[in-house]
Wavefront OBJ file of the C-alpha trace (Angstrom):
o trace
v 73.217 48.055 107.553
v 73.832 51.693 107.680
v 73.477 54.546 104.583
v 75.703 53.646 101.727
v 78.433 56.121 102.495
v 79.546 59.204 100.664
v 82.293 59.290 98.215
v 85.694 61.725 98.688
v 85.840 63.601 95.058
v 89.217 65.219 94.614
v 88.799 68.273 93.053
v 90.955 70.360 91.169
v 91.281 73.981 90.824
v 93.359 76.582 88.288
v 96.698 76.877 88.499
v 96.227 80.663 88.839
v 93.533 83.570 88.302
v 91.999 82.825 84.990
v 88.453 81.612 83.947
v 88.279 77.881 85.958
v 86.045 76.815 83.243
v 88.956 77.696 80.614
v 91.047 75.004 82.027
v 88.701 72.448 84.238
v 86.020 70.418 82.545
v 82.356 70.320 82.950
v 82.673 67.383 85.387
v 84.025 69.210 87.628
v 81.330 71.789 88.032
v 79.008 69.161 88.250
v 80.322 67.920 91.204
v 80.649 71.201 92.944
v 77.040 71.994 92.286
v 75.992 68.395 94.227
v 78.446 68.466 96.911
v 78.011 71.306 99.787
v 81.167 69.861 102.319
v 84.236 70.428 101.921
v 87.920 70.207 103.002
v 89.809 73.211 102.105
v 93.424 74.938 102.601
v 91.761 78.251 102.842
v 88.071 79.074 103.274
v 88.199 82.561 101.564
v 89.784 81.089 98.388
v 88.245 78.173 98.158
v 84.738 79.850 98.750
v 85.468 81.923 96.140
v 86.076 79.278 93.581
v 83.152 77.328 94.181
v 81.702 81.000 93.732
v 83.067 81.111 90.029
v 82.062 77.427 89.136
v 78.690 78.122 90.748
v 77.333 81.280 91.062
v 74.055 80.020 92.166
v 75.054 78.021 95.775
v 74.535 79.754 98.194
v 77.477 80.685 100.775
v 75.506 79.584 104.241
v 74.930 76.024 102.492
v 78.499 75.200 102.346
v 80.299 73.289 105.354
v 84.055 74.075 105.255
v 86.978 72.071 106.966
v 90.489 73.547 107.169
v 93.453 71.017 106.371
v 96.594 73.057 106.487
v 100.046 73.055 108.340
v 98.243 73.975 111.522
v 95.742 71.139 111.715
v 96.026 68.173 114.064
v 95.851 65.091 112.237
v 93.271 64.088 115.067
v 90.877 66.069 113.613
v 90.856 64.200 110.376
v 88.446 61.760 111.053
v 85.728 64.329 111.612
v 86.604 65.687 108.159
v 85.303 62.588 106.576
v 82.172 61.497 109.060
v 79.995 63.051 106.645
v 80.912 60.127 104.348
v 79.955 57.418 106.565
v 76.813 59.459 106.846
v 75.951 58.871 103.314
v 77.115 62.360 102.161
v 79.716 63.265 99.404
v 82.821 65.459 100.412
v 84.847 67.600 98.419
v 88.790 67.878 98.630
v 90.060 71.027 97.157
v 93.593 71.759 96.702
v 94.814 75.402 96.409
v 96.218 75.123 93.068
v 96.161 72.186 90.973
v 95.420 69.039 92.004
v 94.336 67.550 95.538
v 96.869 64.801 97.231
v 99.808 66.026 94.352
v 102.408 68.667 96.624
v 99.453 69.357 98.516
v 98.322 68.428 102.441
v 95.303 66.556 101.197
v 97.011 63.205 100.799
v 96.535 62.425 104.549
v 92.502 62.696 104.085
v 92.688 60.295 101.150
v 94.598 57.359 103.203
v 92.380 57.583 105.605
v 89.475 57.629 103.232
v 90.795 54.082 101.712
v 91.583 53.260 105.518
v 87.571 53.625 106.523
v 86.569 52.321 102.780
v 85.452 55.708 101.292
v 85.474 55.691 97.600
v 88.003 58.102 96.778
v 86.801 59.560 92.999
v 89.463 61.750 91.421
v 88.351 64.374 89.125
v 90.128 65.600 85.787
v 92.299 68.668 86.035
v 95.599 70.992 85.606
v 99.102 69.780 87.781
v 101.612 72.119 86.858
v 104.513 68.944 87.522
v 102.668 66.925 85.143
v 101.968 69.526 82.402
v 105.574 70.984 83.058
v 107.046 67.686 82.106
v 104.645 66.827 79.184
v 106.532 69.929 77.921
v 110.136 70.262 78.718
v 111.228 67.124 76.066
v 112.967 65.288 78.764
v 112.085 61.601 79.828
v 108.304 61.465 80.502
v 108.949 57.026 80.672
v 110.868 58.032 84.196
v 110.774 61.061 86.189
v 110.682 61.790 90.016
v 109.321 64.882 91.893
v 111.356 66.125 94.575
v 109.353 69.151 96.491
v 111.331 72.055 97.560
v 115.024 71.586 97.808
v 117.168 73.070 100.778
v 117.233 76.449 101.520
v 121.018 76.699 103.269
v 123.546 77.473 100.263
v 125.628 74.605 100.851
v 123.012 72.002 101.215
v 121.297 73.157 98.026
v 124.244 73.326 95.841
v 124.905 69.121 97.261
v 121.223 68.227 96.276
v 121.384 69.612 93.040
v 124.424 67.670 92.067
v 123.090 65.032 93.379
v 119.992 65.437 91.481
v 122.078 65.778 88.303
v 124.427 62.566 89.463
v 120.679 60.503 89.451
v 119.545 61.909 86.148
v 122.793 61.099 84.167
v 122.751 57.379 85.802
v 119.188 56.647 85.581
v 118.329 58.340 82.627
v 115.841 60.580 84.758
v 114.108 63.771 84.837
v 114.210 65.046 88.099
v 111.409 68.123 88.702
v 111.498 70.280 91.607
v 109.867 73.252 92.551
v 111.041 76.373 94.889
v 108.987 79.421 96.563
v 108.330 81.912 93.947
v 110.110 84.834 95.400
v 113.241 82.766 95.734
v 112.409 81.552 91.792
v 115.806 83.647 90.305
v 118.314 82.494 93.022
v 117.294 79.310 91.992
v 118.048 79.670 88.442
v 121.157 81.486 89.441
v 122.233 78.351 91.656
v 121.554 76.116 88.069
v 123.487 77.958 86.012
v 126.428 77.707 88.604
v 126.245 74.586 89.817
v 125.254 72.280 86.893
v 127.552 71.161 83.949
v 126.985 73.238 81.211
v 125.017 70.926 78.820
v 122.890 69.849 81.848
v 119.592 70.263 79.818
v 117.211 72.440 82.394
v 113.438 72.896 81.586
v 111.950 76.278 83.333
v 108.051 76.314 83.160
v 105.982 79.153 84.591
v 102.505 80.475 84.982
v 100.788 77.150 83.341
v 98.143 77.785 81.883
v 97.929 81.636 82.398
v 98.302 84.521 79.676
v 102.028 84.906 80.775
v 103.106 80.923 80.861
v 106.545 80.853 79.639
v 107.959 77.119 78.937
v 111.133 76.472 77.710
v 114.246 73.428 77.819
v 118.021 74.820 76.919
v 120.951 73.881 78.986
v 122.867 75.553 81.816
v 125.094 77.141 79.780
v 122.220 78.828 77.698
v 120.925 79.528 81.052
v 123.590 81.832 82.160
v 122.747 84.048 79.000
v 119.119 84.397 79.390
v 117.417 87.770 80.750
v 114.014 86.179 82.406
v 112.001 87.525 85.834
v 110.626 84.301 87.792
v 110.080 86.347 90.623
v 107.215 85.513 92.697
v 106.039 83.699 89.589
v 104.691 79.932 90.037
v 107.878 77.597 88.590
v 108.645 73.894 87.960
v 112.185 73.663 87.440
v 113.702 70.003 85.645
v 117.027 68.905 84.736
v 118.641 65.900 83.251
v 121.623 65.120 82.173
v 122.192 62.691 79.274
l 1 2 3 4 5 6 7 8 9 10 11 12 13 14 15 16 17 18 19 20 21 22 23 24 25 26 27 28 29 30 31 32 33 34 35 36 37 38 39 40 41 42 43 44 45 46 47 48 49 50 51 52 53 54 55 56 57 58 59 60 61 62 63 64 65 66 67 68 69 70 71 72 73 74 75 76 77 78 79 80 81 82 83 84 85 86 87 88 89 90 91 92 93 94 95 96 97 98 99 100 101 102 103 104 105 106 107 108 109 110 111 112 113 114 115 116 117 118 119 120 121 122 123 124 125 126 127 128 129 130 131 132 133 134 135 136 137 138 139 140 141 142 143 144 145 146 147 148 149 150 151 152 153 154 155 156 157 158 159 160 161 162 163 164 165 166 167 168 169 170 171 172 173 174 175 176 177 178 179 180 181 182 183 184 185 186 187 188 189 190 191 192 193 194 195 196 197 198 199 200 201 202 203 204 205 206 207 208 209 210 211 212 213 214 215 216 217 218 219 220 221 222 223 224 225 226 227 228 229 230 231 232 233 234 235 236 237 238
């Protein structure tokens, strides 16, 4: 028999650029001080986090895998050989939480796939904590990613996205890139009946979060920047 292998420890980071010890728990940094490999969206930013947690480890002791947009899935299975080694790997996300909106999901099915115990770690998700907040229907809720970007398309998935709500009794969250954050509100307050209740939650977590539920119509008459400003948008209609 070989090494017992390595676990796969999800790890979560702040939602933005405050103290990560203000919002992640001591298990957490416990685990970054014990594991030195890693699979990362960005080295620079994920280097500096582990930085924060742990002042102490040292840079040139860190081994640093890039999952992003431009990796080829054929290079995952290198990611996790240190595993079947007998070492522990660390999955970072960017913001938030590994596997949730994030590339890192394809790492853990192919942990499970090559019987790597996948241990996930306590931490902020902006979709959970958005809904915790907005006093919709936390019993049955989907998450939808980013909707279309062509006008016409959008405006059909956002009915439609109402349409589910009112027959399901459903929250439907989304999210959209933060520099197109106001259009998106704009599009709401156009395109969704007017008591459509709509639950805009930004910068979790941070000095500036702003949550708050009021319908479309209420919407139309509020003066509030989103721009370039993290944002979970949810609607339902009842």
């Amino acid at each position: 028999m070989g090494p017992e292998k390595g676990k796969l420890y999800l790890i979560p980071t702040t939602l933005g650029d405050n103290e990560p010890l203000e919002v992640l728990p001591m298990s957490v940094k416990k685990i970054i001080e014990q594991v030195n490999v890693y699979i990362v969206e960005n080295e620079k930013t994920a280097r500096a986090f582990i930085k924060k947690i742990n002042s102490g480890k040292t840079q040139s002791s860190l081994r640093i895998f890039l999952l992003n947009k431009f990796t080829n899935i054929a290079d995952l299975p290198k990611f996790l050989a240190p595993c079947l080694k007998g070492i522990d790997v660390g999955l970072l996300s960017e913001a938030g939480c590994p596997g949730i909106a994030d590339p890192g999901a394809e790492v853990v099915k192919l942990a499970h796939q090559n019987n790597i115990k996948v241990v996930p770690l306590v931490g902020p998700s902006s979709i959970l904590m958005a809904m915790m907040s907005s006093g919709m229907n936390g019993q049955s809720f989907t998450f939808n990613g980013y909707l279309p970007i062509d006008k016409d398309e959008r405006k059909s998935e956002l009915k439609r996205l109402e349409r589910l709500s009112f027959e399901h009794n459903q929250s439907q969250i989304f999210i959209e890139t933060p520099y197109r954050n106001n259009k998106m509100l704009e599009d709401l307050c156009q395109v969704l009946g007017k008591q459509t209740e709509v639950c805009i939650a930004c910068d979790i977590t941070l000095p500036t979060e702003f949550i708050k539920t009021q319908t479309a119509s209420d919407w139309k008459n509020s003066n509030i920047d989103l721009h370039k400003r993290p944002t979970i948008f949810i609607i339902h209609k009842k």
